[in-house]
N, C-alpha and C positions, 0 to 999 in steps of 0.2 A: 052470215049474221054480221049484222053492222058493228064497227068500233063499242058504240057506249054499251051497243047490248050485250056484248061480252064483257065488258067490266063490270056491268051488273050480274051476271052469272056468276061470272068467278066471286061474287061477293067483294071485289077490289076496294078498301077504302083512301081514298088518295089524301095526301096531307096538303096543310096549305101550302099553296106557292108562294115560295121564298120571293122575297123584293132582290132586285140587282143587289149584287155587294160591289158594286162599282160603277163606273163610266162605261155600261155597256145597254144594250137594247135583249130582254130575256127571248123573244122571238121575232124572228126577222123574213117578210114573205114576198121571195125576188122570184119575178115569174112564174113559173109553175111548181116553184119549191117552197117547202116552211122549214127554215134553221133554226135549230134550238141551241142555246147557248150554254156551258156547259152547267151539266146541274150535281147538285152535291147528293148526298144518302138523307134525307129528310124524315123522321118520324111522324106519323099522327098528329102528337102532342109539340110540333114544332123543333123539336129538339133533332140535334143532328148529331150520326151514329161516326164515332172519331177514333181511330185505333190504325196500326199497322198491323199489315196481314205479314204472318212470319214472326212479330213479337206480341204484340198483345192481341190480336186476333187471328183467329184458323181462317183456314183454307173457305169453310163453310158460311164462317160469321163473316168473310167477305164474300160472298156468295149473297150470303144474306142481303148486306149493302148495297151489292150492288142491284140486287130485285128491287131494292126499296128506291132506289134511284131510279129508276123505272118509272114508279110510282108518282114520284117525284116530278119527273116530266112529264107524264100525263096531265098532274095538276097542272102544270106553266101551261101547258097546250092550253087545257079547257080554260084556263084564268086569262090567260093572254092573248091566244089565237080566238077563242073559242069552240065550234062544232068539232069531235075527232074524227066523226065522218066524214069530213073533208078530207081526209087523209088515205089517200090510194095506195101507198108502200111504204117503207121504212126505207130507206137507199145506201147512208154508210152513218157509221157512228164509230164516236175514239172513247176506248172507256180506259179511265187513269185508275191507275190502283196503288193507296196509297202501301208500300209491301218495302220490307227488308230490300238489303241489296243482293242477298243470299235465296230469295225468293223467284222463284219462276214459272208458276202455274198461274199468270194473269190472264191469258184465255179462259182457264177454269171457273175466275173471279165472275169475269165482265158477262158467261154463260147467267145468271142470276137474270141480268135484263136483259139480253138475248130472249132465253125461252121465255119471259116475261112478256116481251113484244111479239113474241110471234103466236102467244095464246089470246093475244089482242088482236093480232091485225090478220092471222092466219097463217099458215107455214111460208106459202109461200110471200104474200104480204108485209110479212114482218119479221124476215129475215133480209136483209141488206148485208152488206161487204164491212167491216168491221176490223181497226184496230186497237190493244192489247198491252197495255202500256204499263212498266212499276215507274214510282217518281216520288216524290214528295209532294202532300196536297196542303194548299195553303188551309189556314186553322186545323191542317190536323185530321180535315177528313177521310172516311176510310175509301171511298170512291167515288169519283167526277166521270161522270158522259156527258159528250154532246152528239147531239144529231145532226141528220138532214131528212126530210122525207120530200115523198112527190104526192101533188095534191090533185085530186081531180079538177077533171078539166067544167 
């Protein structure tokens, strides 16, 4: 089953895609790869989900964010790249988690857009190699991924 017709199954609604918050390009398509630039937890209604995981958010509710950023970069794709069947694999992504310093289950976080992408793109499709990160995220969001995918030829 192709990209879009899985995100119409799963009933996926994607939020708008966020404009740059800076001096950067939101996807970038060098040879036979599309780079996505990192993307934040984006709601529906534009608004963006802002908390640390370990003080004001669980394990779960970053869990959550991090699905939604999923979501999130789908939008960029289809706004910016366009078609996501263009898109042959998912290949590495770094997912930030905004989280105490006392926190250490940021695999468990960044899992949210993991199984996210890989109910999109297929198991084996949309799993790629993958780091895992706690930090501080500028405004405060609860987690930032960026990608890389490979694109058919």
């Amino acid at each position: 089953m192709k990209p879009s017709e899985k995100i119409k199954e799963l009933g996926l609604l994607l939020p708008p895609a966020p404009p740059p918050a800076g001096l950067y390009k939101p996807v970038l398509v060098v040879d036979n790869f599309l780079y996505i630039s990192g993307q934040g937890c984006l709601r529906e209604d534009g608004t963006l989900i802002l908390g640390r995981v370990g003080d004001n958010l669980t394990l779960e509710e970053g869990k959550a964010a991090a699905r939604q950023t999923a979501l999130t970069m789908l939008a960029t794709i289809t706004t910016h790249f366009g078609d996501v069947d263009r898109i042959k694999r998912l290949v590495k992504s770094l997912g930030m988690v905004n989280c105490t310093p006392d926190f250490g289950d940021h695999p468990l976080v960044i899992n949210g857009y993991s199984e996210l992408m890989a109910d999109v793109f297929g198991p084996e499709n949309g799993v790629g190699v993958r780091s895992a990160v706690g930090m501080m995220l500028p405004g405060g969001i609860a987690v930032e991924i960026e990608a890389m995918f490979e694109l058919h030829k």
